[in-house]
FINU-987048 format. One record per residue (C-alpha): residue number from 1; residue in one letter; chain; y, z negated, x negated. Coordinates in steps of 0.1 Angstrom, whole numbers, plus 5000, padded with zeros to 4 digits. Layout:
! FINU-987048
<NUM,"A","A",<Y,Z,X>>
...
END
This chain:
! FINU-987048
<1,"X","A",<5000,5000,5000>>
<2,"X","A",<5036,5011,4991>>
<3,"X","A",<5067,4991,4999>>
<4,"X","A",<5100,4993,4984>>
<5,"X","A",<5116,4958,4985>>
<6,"X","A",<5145,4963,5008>>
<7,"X","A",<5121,4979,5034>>
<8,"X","A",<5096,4952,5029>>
<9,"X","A",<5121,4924,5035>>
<10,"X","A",<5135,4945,5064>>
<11,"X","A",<5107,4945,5079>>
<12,"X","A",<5095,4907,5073>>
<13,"X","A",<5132,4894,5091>>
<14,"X","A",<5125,4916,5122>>
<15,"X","A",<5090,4904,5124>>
<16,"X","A",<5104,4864,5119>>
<17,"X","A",<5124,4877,5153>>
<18,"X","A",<5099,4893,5175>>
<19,"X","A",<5071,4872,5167>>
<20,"X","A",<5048,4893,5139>>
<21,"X","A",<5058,4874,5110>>
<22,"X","A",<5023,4863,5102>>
<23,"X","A",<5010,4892,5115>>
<24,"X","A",<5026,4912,5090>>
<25,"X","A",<5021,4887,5061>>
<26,"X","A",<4982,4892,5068>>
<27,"X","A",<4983,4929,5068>>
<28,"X","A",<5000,4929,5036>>
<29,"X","A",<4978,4900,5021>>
<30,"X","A",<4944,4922,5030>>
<31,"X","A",<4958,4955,5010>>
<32,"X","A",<4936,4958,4979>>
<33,"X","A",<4967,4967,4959>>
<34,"X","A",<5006,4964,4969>>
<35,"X","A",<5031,4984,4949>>
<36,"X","A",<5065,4962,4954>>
<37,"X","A",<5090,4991,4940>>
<38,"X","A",<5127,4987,4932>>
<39,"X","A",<5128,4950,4928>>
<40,"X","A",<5162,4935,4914>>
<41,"X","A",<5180,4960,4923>>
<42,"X","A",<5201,4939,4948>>
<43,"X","A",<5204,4901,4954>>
<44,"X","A",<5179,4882,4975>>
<45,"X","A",<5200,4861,5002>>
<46,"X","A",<5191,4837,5029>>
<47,"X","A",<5155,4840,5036>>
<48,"X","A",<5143,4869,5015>>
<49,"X","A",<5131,4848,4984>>
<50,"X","A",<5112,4832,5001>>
<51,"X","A",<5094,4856,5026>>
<52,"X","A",<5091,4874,4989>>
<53,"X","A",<5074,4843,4973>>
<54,"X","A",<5049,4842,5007>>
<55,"X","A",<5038,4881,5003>>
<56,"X","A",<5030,4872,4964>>
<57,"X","A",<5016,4837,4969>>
<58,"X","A",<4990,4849,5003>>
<59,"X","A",<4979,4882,4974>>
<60,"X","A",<4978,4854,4944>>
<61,"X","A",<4944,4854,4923>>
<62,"X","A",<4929,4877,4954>>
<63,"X","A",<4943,4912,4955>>
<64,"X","A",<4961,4933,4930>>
<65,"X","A",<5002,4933,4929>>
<66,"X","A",<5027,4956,4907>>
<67,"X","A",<5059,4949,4907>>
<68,"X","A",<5082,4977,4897>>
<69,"X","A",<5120,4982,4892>>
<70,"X","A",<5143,5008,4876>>
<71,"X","A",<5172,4978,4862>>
<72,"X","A",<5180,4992,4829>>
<73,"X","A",<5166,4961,4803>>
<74,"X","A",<5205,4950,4792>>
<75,"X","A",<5204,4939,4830>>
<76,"X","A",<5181,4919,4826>>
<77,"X","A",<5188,4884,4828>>
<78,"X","A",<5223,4890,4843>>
<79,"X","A",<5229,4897,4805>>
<80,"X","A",<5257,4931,4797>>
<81,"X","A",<5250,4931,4760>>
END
């Protein structure tokens, strides 16, 4: 399974609201591998973090997870240099 991050987290706050929240969470905790693309690209606020910390933590030790992003290495950190 695919998901970029935005898209992923989109997707988890509507669910919180119409009820699928752990519906979703399970679907993405049975996917033998989950590509998380363009992570760190923008600031996690409110509840993302965490919602991001569930999808990792339901997959921990069990199924396979890449993380990927395209933040150049000098923004890494929140370091310029």
């Amino acid at each position: 399974m695919y998901r970029r991050v935005p898209a992923l987290l989109g997707d988890l706050a509507i669910a919180r609201g119409d009820g699928r929240y752990l519906k979703v969470l399970q679907s993405l905790s049975r996917a033998e591998i989950l590509v998380i693309d363009d992570f760190g690209l923008i600031p996690l606020t409110g509840s993302e973090p965490s919602d991001l910390l569930e999808v990792l933590e339901d997959r921990s030790e069990r199924k396979s997870t890449i993380v990927t992003s395209q933040l150049p290495v000098d923004s890494w950190h929140g370091s310029n240099s």
